[in-house]
VOPAGU-2260 file (C-alpha; in pm, 1 decimal, decimal comma):
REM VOPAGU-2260
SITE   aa  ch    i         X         Y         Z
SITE  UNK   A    0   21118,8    8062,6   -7006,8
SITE  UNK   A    1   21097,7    7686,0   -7116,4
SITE  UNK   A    2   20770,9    7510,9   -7015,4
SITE  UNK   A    3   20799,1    7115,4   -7015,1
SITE  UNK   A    4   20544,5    6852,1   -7032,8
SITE  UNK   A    5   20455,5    6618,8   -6776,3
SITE  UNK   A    6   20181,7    6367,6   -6659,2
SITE  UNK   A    7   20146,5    6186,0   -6380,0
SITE  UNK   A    8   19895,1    5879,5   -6216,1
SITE  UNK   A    9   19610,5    6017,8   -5977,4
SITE  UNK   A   10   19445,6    5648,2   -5871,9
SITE  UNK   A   11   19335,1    5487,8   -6203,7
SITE  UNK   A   12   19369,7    5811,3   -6391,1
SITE  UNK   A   13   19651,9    6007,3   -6611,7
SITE  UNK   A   14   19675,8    6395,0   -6576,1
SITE  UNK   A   15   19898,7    6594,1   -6827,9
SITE  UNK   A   16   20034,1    6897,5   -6700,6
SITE  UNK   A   17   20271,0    7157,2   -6793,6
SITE  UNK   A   18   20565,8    7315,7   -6567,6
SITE  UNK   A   19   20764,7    7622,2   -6599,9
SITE  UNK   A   20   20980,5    7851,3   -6300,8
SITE  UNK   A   21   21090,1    7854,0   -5953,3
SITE  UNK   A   22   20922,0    7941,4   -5616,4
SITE  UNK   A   23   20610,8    7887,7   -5486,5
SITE  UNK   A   24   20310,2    7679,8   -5678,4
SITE  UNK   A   25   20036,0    7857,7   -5893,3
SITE  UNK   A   26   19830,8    7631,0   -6059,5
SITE  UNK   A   27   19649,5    7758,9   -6412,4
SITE  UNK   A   28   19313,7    7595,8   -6527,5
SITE  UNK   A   29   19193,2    7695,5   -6901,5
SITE  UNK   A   30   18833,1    7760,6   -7007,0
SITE  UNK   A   31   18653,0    7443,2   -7159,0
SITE  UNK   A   32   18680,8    7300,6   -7363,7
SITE  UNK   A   33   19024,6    7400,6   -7447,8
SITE  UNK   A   34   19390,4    7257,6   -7260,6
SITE  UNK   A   35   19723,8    7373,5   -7113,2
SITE  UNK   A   36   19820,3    7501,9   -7377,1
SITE  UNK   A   37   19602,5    7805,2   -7409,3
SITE  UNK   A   38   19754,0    7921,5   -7076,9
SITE  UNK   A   39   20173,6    7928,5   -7223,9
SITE  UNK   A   40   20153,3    8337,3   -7207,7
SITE  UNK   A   41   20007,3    8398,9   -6882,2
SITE  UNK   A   42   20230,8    8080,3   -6803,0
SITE  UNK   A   43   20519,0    8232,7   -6874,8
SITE  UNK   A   44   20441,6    8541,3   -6698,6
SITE  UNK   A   45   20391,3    8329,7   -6328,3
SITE  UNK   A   46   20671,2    8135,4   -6394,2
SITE  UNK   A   47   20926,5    8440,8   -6323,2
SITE  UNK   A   48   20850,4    8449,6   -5976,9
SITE  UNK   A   49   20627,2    8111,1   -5915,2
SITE  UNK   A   50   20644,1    7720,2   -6046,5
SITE  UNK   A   51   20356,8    7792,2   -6270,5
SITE  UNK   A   52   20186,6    7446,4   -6340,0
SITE  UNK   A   53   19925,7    7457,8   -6600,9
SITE  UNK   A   54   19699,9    7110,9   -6599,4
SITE  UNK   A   55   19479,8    6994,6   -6875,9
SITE  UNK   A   56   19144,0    6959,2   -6653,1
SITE  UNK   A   57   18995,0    6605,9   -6698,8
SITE  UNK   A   58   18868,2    6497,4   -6981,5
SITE  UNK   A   59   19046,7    6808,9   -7133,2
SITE  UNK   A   60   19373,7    6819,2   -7359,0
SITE  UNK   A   61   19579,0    6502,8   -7242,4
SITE  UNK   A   62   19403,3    6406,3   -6886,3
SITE  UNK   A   63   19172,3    6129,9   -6843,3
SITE  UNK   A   64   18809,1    6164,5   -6735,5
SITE  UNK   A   65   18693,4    6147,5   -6388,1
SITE  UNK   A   66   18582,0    5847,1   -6289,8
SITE  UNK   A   67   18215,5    5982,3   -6273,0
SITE  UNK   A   68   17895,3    5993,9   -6499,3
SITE  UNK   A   69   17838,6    6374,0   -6446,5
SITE  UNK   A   70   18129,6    6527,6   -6259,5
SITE  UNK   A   71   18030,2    6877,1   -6107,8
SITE  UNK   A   72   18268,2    7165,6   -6026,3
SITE  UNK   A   73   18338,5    6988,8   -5696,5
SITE  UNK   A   74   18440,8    6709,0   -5857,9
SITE  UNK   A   75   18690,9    6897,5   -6061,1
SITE  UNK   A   76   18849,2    7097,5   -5748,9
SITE  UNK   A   77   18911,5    6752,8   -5568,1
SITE  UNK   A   78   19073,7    6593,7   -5909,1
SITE  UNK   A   79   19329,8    6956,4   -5845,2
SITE  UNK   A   80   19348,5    6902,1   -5492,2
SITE  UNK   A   81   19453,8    6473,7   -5562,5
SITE  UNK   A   82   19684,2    6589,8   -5881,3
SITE  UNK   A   83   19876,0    6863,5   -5624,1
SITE  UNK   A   84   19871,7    6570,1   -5346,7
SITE  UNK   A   85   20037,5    6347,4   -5587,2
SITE  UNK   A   86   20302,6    6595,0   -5691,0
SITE  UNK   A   87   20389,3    6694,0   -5327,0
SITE  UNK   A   88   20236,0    7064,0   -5364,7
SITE  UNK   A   89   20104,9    7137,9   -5042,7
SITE  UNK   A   90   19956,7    7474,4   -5069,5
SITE  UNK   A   91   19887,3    7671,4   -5388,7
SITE  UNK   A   92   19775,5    8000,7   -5558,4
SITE  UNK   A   93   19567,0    7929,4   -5821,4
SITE  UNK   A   94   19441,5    8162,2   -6170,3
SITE  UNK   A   95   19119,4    8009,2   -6387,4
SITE  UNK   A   96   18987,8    8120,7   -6703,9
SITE  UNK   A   97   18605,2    8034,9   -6724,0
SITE  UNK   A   98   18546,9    7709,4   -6606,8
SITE  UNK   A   99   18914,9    7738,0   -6489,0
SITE  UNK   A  100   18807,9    8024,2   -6265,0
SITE  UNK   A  101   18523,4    7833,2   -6098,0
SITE  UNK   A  102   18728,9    7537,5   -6049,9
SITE  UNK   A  103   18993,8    7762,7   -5912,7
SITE  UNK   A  104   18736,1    7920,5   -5637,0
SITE  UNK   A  105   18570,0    7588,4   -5590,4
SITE  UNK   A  106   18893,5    7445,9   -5511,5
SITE  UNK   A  107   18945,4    7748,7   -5258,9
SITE  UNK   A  108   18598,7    7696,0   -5080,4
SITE  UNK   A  109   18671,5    7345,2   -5025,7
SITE  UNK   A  110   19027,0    7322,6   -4992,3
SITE  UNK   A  111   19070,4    7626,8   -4768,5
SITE  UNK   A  112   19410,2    7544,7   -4635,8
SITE  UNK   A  113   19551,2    7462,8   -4945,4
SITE  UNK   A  114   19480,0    7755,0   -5161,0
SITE  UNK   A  115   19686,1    8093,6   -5078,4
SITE  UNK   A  116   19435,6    8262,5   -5329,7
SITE  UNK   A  117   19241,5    8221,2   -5621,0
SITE  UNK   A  118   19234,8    8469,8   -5908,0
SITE  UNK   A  119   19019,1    8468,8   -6153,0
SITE  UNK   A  120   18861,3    8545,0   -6564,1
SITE  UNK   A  121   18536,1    8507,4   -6663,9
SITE  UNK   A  122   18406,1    8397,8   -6321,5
């Protein structure tokens, strides 16, 4: 399964993601402070039934900060929820390692209707 490299403008601010598969979204957010790329197996994995996109979180791996002094989790779950917006995703599943996986359930708390589930490591 080839994974490609992407990034794309959320307001003032680049995000670097990967992309690999067909089908519905599942979005994978890695443990920090790590990037994408720590994600290529399980990746791989999603990506023979999903479009598995794997996103450097801000300030992580390629992406650019948030815009904040101290972003929080919730922070973090809205930069997902404006990255998806920007690449047309409407709803998603999403799998977090670590500060992935509370990103990943933060994202599910507030984002409700976006987020078919949220699985989770190290929560």
């Amino acid at each position: 399964m080839r994974i490609t490299r992407h990034f794309l403008t959320v307001g003032n601010r680049r995000v670097h993601y990967t992309r690999a598969g067909e089908g519905p979204a599942v979005c994978l957010l890695h443990a920090s402070p790590c990037s994408a790329k720590v994600l290529s197996l399980p990746q791989q994995v999603f990506a023979g039934h999903f479009t598995a996109l794997a996103f450097d979180t801000p300030g992580f791996g390629l992406s650019d900060l948030l815009p904040l002094e101290q972003p929080e989790i919730e922070d973090f779950a809205d930069g997902l929820a404006e990255a998806l917006t920007a690449l047309g995703v409407e709803q998603t599943a999403t799998y977090g390692r670590h500060t992935g996986a509370s990103i990943a359930v933060e994202f599910a708390r507030r984002h409700p209707a976006r987020c078919s589930m949220a699985l989770t490591a190290g929560f």
